[in-house]
C-alpha positions as CSV (number, residue, x, y, z in Angstrom):
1,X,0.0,0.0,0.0
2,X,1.6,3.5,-1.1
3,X,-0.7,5.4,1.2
4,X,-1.8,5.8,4.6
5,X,-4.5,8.1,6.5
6,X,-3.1,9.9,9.1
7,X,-5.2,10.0,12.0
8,X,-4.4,9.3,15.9
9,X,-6.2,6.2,17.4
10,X,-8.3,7.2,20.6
11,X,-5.9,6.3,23.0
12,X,-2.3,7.9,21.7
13,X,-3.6,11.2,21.5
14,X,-1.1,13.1,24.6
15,X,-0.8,17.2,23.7
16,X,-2.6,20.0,21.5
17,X,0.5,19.6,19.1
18,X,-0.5,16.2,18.1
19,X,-4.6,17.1,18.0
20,X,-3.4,19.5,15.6
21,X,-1.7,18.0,13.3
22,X,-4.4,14.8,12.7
23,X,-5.3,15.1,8.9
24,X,-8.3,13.9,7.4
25,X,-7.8,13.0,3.4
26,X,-10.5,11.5,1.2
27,X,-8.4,11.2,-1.5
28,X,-6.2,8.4,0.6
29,X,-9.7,7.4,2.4
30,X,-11.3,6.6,-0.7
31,X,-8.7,4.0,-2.0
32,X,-9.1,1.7,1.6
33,X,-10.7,-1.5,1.0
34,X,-12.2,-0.9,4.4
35,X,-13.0,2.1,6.6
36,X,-10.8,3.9,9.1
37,X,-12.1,2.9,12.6
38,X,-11.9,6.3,13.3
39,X,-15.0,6.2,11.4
40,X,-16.9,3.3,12.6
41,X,-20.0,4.3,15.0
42,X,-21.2,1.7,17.4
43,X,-24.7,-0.4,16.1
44,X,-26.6,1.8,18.7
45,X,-26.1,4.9,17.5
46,X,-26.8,3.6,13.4
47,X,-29.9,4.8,12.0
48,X,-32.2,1.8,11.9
49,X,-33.7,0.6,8.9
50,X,-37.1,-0.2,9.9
51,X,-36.9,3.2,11.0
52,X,-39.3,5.8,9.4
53,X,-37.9,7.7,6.5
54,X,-37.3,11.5,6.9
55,X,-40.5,13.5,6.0
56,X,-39.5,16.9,6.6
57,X,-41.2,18.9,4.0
58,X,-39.1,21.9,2.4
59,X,-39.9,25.5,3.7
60,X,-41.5,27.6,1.7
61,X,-40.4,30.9,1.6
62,X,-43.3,32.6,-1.0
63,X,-45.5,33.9,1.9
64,X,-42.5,35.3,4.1
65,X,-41.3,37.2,0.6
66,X,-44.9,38.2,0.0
67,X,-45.5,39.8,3.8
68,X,-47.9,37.1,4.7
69,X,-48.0,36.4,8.8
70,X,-49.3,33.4,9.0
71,X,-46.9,32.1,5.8
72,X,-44.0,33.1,7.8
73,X,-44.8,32.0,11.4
74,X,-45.7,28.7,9.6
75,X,-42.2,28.8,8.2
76,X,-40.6,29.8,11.2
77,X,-42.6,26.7,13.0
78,X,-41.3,24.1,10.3
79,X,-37.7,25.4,10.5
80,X,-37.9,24.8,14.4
81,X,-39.3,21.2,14.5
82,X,-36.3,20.5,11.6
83,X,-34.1,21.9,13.7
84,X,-35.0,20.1,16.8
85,X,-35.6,17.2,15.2
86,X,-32.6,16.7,13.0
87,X,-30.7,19.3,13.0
88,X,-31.0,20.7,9.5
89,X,-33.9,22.2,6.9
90,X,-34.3,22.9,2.9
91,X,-35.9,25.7,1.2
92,X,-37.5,26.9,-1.4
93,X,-39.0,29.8,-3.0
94,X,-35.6,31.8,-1.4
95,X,-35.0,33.9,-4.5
96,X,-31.6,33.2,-4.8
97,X,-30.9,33.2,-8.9
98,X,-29.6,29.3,-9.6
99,X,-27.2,30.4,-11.9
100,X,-25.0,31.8,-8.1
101,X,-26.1,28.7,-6.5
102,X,-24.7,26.4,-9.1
103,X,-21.1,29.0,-9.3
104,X,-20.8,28.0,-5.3
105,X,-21.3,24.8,-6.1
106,X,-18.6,25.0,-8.6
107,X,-16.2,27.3,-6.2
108,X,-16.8,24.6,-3.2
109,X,-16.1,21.7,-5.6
110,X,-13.2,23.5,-6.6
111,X,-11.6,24.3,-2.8
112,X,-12.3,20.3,-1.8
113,X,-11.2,18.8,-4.8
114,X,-7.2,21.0,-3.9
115,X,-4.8,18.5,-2.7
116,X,-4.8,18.4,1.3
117,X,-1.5,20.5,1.9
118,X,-3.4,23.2,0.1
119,X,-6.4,22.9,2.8
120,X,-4.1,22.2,5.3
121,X,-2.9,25.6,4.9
122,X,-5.6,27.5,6.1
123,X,-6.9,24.8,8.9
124,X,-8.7,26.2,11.3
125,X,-6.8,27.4,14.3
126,X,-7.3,26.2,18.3
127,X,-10.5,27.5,18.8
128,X,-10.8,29.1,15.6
129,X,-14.3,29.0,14.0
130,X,-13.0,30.0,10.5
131,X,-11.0,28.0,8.3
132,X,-10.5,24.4,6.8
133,X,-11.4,21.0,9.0
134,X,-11.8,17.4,8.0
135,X,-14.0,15.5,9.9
136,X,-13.4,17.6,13.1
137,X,-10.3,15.1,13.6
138,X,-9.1,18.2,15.9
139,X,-11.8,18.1,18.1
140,X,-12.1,14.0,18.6
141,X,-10.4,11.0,18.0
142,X,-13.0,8.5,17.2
143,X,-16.5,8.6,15.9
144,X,-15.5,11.2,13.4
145,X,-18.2,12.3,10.6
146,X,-17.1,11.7,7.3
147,X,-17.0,14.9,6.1
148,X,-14.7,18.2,5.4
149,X,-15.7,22.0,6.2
150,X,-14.4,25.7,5.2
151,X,-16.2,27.9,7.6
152,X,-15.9,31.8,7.5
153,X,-17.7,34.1,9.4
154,X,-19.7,37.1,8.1
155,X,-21.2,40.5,9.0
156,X,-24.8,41.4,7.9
157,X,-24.3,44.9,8.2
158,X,-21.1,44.9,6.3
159,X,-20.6,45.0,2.4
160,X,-19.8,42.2,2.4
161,X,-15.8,42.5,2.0
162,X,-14.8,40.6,5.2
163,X,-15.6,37.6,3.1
164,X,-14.0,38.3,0.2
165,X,-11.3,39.5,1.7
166,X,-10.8,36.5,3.9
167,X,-11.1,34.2,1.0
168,X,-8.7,36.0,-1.2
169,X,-6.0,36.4,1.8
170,X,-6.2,32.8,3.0
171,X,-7.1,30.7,-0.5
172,X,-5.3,33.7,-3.2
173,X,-6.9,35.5,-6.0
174,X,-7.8,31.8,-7.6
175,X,-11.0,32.2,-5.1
176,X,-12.0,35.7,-5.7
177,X,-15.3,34.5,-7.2
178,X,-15.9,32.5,-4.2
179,X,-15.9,35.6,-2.0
């Protein structure tokens, strides 16, 4: 095997130096023949099949748009069960033109698909909230989510150009549509 992932087991993790510097990289991931333990959730905690399938309806957003109380405190009602119940919602009717949602599509394809040193290099720092993580290996050891995140943070009463100037000074002027 010419690869390896390079993650602590549960028990050898000792100082914040070594928390650090756990790396979380599909592209080796992918090629196992069988998951990471890291990865591996115990039976109990596994969705059940005979469970019910997830029924959340989208939110739709026409009636808040349109002024309409009892459209929006509908809304608001449906995003607070998803919430509480699982932790996420979808909607639709937002008025956001597809042709931006499919370019940040396109710009986050385009930061996860860069090889890991490149995301390495703006990793989020010690208790940090923006910046690059994989699987939150920095935060545990075991049970990890299989997944990757590049959080930033942003003002609504700015213009906007914390974000853009964040992505251009961490990722370069590649990213400037992404801010």
């Amino acid at each position: 095997m010419d690869s390896t992932l390079v993650l602590c087991p549960p028990f050898k993790i000792k100082t914040q130096n070594e928390i650090n510097n756990l790396v979380f990289d599909t592209s080796h991931i992918e090629k196992q023949p069988n998951l990471p333990t890291q990865f591996l959730w115990p039976h109990e905690d596994l969705a059940s099949a005979a469970e019910e399938e997830l029924k959340q309806p989208p939110v739709d957003l026409t009636g808040f748009f349109a002024g309409d109380r009892e459209a929006t405190l509908s809304a608001a009602a449906q995003i607070r069960a998803a919430c509480l119940d699982h932790g996420f919602f979808q909607v639709v009717n937002h008025g956001v033109d597809p042709s931006l949602v499919r370019a940040a599509h396109e710009q986050m394809d385009a930061f996860f698909k860069l090889p890991v040193d490149k995301k390495l290099a703006v990793r989020r720092k010690p208790g940090g909230v923006c910046g690059y993580s994989g699987a939150h290996a920095d935060r545990f050891s075991s049970k990890l989510p299989w997944k990757e995140t590049f959080s930033f943070t942003y003002q609504h009463n700015s213009n906007g150009a914390d974000v853009v100037n964040y992505i251009e000074s961490s990722l370069g002027q590649d990213f400037h549509q992404a801010g």
